[in-house]
N, C-alpha and C positions, 0 to 999 in steps of 0.2 A: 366533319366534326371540328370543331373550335375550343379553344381553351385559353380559359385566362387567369393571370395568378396576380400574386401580390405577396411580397416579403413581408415578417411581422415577427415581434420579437413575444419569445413564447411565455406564458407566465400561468397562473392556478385561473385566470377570467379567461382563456385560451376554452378550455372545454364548453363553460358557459355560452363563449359566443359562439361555440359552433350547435350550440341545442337552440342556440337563438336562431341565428344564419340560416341552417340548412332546411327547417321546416319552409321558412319564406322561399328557399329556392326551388324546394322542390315541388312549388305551386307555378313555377315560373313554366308556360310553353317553352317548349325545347330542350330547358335544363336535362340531362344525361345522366350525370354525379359530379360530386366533390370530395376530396381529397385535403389531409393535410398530411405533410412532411416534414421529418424533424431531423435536421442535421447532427452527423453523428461525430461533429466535429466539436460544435458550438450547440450544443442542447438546447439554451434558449432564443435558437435559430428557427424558422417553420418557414415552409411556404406554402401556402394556400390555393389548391387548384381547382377553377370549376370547368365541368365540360358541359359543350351546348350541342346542340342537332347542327344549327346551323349558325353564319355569325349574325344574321339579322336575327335570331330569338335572342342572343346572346346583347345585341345591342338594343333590343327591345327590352329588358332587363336592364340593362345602364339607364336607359331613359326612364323608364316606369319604379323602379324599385330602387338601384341603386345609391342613392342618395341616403336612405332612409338604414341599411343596410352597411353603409360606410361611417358614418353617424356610430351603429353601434364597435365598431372595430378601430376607431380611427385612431386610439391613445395604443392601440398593439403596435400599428403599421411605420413601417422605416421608409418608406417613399409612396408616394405615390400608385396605384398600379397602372 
């Protein structure tokens, strides 16, 4: 299994995109679940976990969907994943 995340700063469009997000991933071969986490430090902290089968589903998914998928999250995200 394989996992890959991406920091994002949390706000009230946080839930929205995960009713966005997770329907698309969970059409994705391989996808397992995802996760998000919320620092109990800095509240408007999260971090965003998906798990895959393996890393070629997972990189099958960066190529095929990703883009489209980053697009909608990309004003949350503080770097890069």
């Amino acid at each position: 299994m394989i996992a890959r995340g991406s920091m994002a700063k949390y706000s009230s469009e946080s839930g929205d995109i995960n009713d966005k997000v997770l329907p698309i991933l969970k059409k994705q071969k391989g996808f397992v679940d995802g996760t998000v986490l919320v620092s109990d430090k800095e509240d408007n902290r999260v971090l965003s976990l998906s798990f895959w089968n393996t890393k070629q589903d997972a990189e099958e998914y960066h190529r095929v969907q990703y883009e489209k998928v980053h697009e909608m999250v990309r004003h949350l995200l503080e770097a890069e994943p």
